[in-house]
N, C-alpha and C positions, 0 to 999 in steps of 0.2 A: 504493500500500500504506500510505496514510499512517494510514488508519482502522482498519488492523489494528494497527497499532504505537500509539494509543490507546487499543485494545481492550486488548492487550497489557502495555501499564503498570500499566492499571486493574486487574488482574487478576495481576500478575506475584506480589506477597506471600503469594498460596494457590497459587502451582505449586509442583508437591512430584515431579514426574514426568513423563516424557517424551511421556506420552499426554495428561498435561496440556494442555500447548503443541498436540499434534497437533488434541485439538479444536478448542482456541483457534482456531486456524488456520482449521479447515473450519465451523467457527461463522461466521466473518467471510465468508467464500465465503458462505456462504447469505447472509448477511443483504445483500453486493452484488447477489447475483441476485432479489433483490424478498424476500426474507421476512423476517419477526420472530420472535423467541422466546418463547415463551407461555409455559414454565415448562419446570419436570422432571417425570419420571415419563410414566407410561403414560397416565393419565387428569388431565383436565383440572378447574379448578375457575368460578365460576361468576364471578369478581372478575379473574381473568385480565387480561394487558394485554400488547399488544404491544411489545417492545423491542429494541433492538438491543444492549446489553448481555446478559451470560452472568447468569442469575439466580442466587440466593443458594442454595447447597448443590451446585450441579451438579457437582463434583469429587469429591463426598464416595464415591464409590464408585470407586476408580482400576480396577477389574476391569470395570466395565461402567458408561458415560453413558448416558444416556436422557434425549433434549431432544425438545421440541416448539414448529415454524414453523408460523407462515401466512402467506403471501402478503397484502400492503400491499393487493391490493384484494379479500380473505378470499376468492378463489377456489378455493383450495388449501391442503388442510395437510397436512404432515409430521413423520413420526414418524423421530426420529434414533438409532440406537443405537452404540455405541462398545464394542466388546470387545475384551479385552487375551488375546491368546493370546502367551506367551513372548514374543519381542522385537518383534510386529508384535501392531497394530492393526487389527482385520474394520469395518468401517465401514459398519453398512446406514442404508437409507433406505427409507423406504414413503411413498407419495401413499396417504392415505386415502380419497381418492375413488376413483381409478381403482386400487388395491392394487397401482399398480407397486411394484419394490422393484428397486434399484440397490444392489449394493455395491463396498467397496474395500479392497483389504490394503494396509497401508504397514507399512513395514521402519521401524522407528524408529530404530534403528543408521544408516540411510541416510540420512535426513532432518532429525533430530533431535539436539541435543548436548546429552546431558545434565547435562554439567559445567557448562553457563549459564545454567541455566533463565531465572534471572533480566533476564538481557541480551538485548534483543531484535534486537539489531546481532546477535549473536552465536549464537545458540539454533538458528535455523531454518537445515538444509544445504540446496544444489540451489531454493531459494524456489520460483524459476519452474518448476521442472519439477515439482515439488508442486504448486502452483496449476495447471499444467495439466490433469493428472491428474485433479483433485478436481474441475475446469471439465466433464472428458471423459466421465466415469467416472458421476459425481454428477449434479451440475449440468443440465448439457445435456438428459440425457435425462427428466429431471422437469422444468425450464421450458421449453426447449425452444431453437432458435436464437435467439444472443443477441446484441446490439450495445450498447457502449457509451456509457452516458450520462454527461454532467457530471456531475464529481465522483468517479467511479469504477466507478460503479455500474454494474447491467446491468437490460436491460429486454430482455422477449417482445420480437421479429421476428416480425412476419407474414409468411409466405412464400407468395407465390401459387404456385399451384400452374400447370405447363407444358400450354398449349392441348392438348387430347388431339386425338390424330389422327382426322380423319373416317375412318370405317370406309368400305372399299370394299362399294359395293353393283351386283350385278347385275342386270340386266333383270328376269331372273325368278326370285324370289325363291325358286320348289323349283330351282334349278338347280344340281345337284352334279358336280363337275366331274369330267371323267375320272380314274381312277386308270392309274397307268403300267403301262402295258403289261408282260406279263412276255416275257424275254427268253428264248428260246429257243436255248440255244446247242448246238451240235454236242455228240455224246457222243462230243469224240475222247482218244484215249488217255487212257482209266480206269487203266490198268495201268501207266502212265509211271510211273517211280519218284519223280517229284517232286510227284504230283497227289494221294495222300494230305491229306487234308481242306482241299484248294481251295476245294470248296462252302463250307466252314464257315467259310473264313479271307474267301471276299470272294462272297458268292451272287449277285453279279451280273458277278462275270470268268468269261470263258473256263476256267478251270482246273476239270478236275472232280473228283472223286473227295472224297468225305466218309466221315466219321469210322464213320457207318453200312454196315453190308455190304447190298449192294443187287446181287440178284444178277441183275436185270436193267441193270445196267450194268458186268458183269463181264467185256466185252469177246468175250463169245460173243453172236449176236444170238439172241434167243427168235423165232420168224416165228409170224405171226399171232395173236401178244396184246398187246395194250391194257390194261390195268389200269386205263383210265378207262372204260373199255365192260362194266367187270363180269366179271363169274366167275358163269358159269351154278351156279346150287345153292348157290354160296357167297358171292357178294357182287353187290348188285344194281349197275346201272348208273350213272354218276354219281358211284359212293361213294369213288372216291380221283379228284381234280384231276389235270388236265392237268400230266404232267411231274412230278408229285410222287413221292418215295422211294415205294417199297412194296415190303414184303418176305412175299412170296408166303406163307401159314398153308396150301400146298397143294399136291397136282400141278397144274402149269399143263398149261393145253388140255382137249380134250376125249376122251373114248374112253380114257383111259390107265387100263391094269390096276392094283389095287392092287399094291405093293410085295412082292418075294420074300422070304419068311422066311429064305431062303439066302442072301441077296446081299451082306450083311456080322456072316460068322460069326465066335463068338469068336476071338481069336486063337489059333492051333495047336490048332484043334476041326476034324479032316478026318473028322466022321459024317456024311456023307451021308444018313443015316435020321434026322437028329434034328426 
């Protein structure tokens, strides 16, 4: 940290505030992970130069910084901004080339003493755990994995990337493989008091009984239908799967008369003529 605390001297006579120091600070973090400061403001000018010093006026707005990096070998630049909401600092960053944008809140009550601006033994609370932060947060994810080099600094890590797996291949390349079998299990006690939506809690246990009323599994057997064979006149053959729910739209079977108009009269109606 010793290039921050040079940083820090040189610049100590214009801190006037907490968010002061706070850039200070994340200034110095950039400028170890490869970049320079090209000036203030949004837009750039044409005499620009790169450096590792804080340019002339960068403080003069303590409600909002606006700096600008580029990377030592101009692969990269960044847009820095600094916003003072009540006792914390919004800290974004944008890559101009790719428009990531990485931000960071810091508690300046946490990190910062403002009774010392001027002392740089004294100024910064938690250091390390600040620099990590602004490494994690910031840093990282705009340079990228980093190791350090003589003198302090950080430089891009290449990372190879992990042998990818040879994909299995079969013989014959249309060959799809079976899908699993469906399991057929016994329709025993639907009516058990514990079988209540078994199907729906594990459809491949034993347990039967779902959440659906199915009134071919209501423990009466229906003799001679199939609901995968069809319903002459009302449903063709094929049209409901082996084993599947199906809640009859019908009279089952075949030859059954339609339904008595008497057979469920209103309650306490004994007109036999109605």
């Amino acid at each position: 940290m010793a290039g921050l605390e040079l940083l820090y001297h040189s610049v100590s006579r214009d801190l006037v505030s907490p968010q002061d120091a706070l850039v200070c600070f994340v200034h110095w973090e950039l400028v170890r992970a490869g970049f320079k400061c090209l000036g203030t403001g949004d837009q750039g000018s044409a005499d620009e130069k790169k450096k590792e010093l804080l340019p002339n006026g960068w403080n003069a707005n303590h409600e909002l910084y606006t700096l600008r990096y580029r990377s030592d070998n101009d692969q990269k630049e960044i847009l820095l901004k600094a916003i003072t909401v009540d006792a914390s600092v919004i800290i974004n960053v944008m890559n101009y080339q790719s428009e990531q944008v990485v931000d960071l809140t810091v508690n300046l009550n946490e990190y910062i003493n403002s009774e010392h601006l001027q002392q740089y033994d004294r100024v910064f609370k938690k250091k390390d755990e600040l620099r990590q932060r602004v490494e994690s947060v910031i840093v990282s994810p705009l340079v990228g994995t980093k190791q350090r080099k003589e003198g302090g600094s950080l430089k891009e890590k290449s990372v190879r990337p992990p042998p990818c797996a040879q994909p299995h291949t079969d013989p014959n390349p249309l060959y799809i493989p079976p899908s699993h079998p469906q399991r057929q299990s016994p329709w025993s006690g639907p009516m058990a008091p514990f079988a209540t939506g078994g199907d729906d809690l594990d459809p491949f246990s034993d347990r039967r009984g779902g959440m659906i009323v199915d009134p071919l599994r209501s423990g009466v057997p229906i003799s001679g239908f199939d609901p995968s064979s069809g319903i002459p006149g009302q449903l063709p053959p094929g049209s409901v799967p082996p084993g599947a729910r199906f809640d009859p739209f019908g009279p089952i079977g075949r030859g059954r008369s339609d339904p008595d108009p008497d057979h469920l009269p209103p309650p306490g109606y004994d007109d036999l003529f109605m």
